[in-house]
N, C-alpha and C positions, 0 to 999 in steps of 0.2 A: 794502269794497263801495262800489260808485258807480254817478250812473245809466247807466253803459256796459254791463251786467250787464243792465237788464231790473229788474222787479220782486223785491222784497226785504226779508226781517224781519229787525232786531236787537234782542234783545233784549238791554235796557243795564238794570247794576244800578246806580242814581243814588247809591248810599253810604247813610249812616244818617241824612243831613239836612242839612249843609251842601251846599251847594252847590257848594264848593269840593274836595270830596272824592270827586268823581267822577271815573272816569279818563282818561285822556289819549285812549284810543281813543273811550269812549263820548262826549267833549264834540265827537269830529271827527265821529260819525256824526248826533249833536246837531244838528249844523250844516247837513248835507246835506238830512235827512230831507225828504217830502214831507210825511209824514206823522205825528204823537208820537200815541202812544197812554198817558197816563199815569197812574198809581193817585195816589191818595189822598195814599200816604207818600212818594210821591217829590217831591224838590227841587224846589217852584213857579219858584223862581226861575231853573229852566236853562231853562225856555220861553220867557225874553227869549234865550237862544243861538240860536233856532229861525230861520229864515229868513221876510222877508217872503211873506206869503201862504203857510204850512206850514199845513194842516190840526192842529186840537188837538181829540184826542176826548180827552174824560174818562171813563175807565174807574170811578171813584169806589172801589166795592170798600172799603166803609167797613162797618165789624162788623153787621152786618142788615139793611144797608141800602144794597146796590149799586146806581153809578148801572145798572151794565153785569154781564150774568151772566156765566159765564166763558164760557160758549156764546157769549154774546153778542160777547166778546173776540174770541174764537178766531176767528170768521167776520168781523172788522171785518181782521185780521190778515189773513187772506187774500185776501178781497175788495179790497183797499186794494194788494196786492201782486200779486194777482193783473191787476188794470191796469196793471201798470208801473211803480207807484210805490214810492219807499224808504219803510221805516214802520221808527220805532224804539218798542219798548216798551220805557217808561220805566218802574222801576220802584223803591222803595225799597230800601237794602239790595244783596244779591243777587240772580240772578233764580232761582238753586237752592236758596235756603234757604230753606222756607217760601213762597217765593214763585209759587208756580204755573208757572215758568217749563217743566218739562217737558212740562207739557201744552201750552202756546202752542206750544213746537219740535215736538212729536210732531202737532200740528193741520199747522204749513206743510210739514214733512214728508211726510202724508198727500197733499195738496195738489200737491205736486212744487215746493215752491217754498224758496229757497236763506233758511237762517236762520241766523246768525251769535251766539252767545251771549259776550257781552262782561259778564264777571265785575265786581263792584262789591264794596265795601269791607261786610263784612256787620254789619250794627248788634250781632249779638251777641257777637262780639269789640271794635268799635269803640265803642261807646253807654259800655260797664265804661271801655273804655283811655280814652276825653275825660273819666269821669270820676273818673280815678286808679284804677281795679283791673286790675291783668292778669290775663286768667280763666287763667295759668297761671303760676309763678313756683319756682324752684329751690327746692329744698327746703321747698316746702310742697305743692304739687301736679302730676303729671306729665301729667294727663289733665282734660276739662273734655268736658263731653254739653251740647247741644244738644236743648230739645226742646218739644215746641208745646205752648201753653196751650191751645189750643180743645178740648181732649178733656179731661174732666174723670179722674183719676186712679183713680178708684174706676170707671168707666167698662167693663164688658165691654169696649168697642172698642179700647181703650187699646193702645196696643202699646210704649209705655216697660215696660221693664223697672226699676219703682218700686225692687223690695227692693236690685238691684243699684246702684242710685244712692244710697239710703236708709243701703246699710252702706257703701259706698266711701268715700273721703277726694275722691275727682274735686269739680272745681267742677261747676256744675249753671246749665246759664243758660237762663230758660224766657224765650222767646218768644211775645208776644200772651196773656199770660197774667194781666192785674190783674184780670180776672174771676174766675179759678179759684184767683189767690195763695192763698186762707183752703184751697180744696180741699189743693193741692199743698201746702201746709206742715203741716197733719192729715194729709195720707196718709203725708210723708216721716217727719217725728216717731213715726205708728203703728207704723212700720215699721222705725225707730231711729234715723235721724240725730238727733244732740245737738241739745239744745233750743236750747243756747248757738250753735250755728252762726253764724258773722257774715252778714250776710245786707243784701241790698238791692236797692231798685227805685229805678229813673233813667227817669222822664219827660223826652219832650224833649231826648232827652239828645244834646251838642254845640251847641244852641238856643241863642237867648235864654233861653229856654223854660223852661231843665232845669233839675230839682226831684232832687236824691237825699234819698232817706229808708235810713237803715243801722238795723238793729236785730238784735239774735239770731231765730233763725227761728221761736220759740214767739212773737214776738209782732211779726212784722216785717207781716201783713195786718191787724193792729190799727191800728199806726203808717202804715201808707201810706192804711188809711182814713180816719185823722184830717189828713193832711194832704192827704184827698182827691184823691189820685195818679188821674190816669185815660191811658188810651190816649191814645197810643202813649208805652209801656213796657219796658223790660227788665230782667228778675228775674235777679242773681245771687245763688247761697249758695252758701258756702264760704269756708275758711279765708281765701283770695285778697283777700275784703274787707278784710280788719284790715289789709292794707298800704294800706287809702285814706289814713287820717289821719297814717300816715307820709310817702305820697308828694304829697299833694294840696299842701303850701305849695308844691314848687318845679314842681309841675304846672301850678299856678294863674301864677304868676309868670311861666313861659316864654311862655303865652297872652297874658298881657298884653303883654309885651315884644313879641311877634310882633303884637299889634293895633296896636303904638305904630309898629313900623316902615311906610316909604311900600312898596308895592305886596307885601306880605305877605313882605318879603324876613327871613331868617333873622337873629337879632339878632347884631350885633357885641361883641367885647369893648373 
């Protein structure tokens, strides 16, 4: 997309918090935008890519407390593109996980106006792999669910299928969830998964920032209480964790070697 087109939305997913993990499409539409419309989780630091004079609305969209509704969104989107102008929604993560992005496409689609959705690196695979778990790994798991904290598990509304995760062997990665962690670990345990489960929440996770807390699942919202974990979180359980403290020395190590080299280039032998 360019301004040769006319007015226009993309939605860019910004990755899981670096900056640098954004993709090559989203930092070229970065750069054109007229307009960034960004939440919360997304990478502050890509709005120095932005052009002089780029409009910056803050969508906020912070747990109870939005700067911007999502109605609110949806009509800045259009409005903004409906004049002519490029507008990227930036977003953390992806813009399909969790992230509201079909309702932003299905609002400029209504609209008649062209929306482009550029995929981003989704923190719920990526927050576990920066730090050391892969939510999948041969011979210990072939499957791994995805699925949101904000509904509380005991919940009528719920549409996780609990008992099915509860008896699987799958990993289990919950999103936006350090609220409801004590819920989802009583409901999973009620319902049978081993108490022992390897288990853990990664604050920050890729950050300065990031905090992992590992513990078995009987007592992993005890442990991330006491080291006072908060938002923005990612919960995995599953066998998948116990390879952290195998893989995490030469995890750690390569990080550093890649911060040691000049312009993030891949380290030598």
């Amino acid at each position: 997309m360019d301004g040769s087109i006319g007015g226009w939305v993309a939605l860019v997913g910004g990755g899981p918090g670096r900056a640098d993990l954004i993709t090559v499409r989203g930092l070229r539409l970065l750069r054109i935008a007229d307009v960034v419309v960004v939440d919360r989780l997304a990478p502050r630091e890509l709005l120095a890519e932005a052009r002089p004079g780029t409009e910056i609305v803050d969508a906020g969209k912070a747990p109870h407390g939005h700067n911007l509704t999502q109605d609110e969104i949806n009509a800045v989107l259009v409005d903004r593109a409906s004049r002519g102008l490029g507008v990227v929604r930036l977003k953390g993560g992806d813009p399909f996980v969790f992230g509201r992005g079909g309702e932003e496409a299905l609002a400029c689609a209504a609209a008649g106006l062209p929306c482009e959705i550029v995929p981003g690196v989704t923190s719920a695979v990526a927050v576990p792999a920066l730090a050391g778990i892969p939510v999948t790994h041969r011979g210990v798991t072939q499957d791994v669910t995805i699925v949101s904290g904000h509904v509380d598990p005991s919940h009528p509304g719920s549409t996780v299928d609990w008992d099915a995760l509860a008896t699987g062997p799958g990993t289990i990665v919950v999103l936006m969830g350090v609220t409801a962690l004590a819920g989802v670990s009583r409901e999973l345990l009620k319902r049978g998964r081993p108490a022992d489960t390897p288990s853990a929440v990664i604050h920050a996770g890729g950050t300065p920032d990031e905090t992992v807390v590992v513990g078995p699942l009987a007592d992993i919202a005890r442990l991330a209480a006491d080291a006072a974990i908060a938002s923005p979180a990612v919960i995995v359980l599953g066998d998948v964790v116990s390879l952290r403290a195998r893989l995490l020395d030469g995890h750690q190590a390569a990080r550093a070697a890649l911060r040691a080299q000049p312009n993030d280039s891949p380290p030598t032998s």
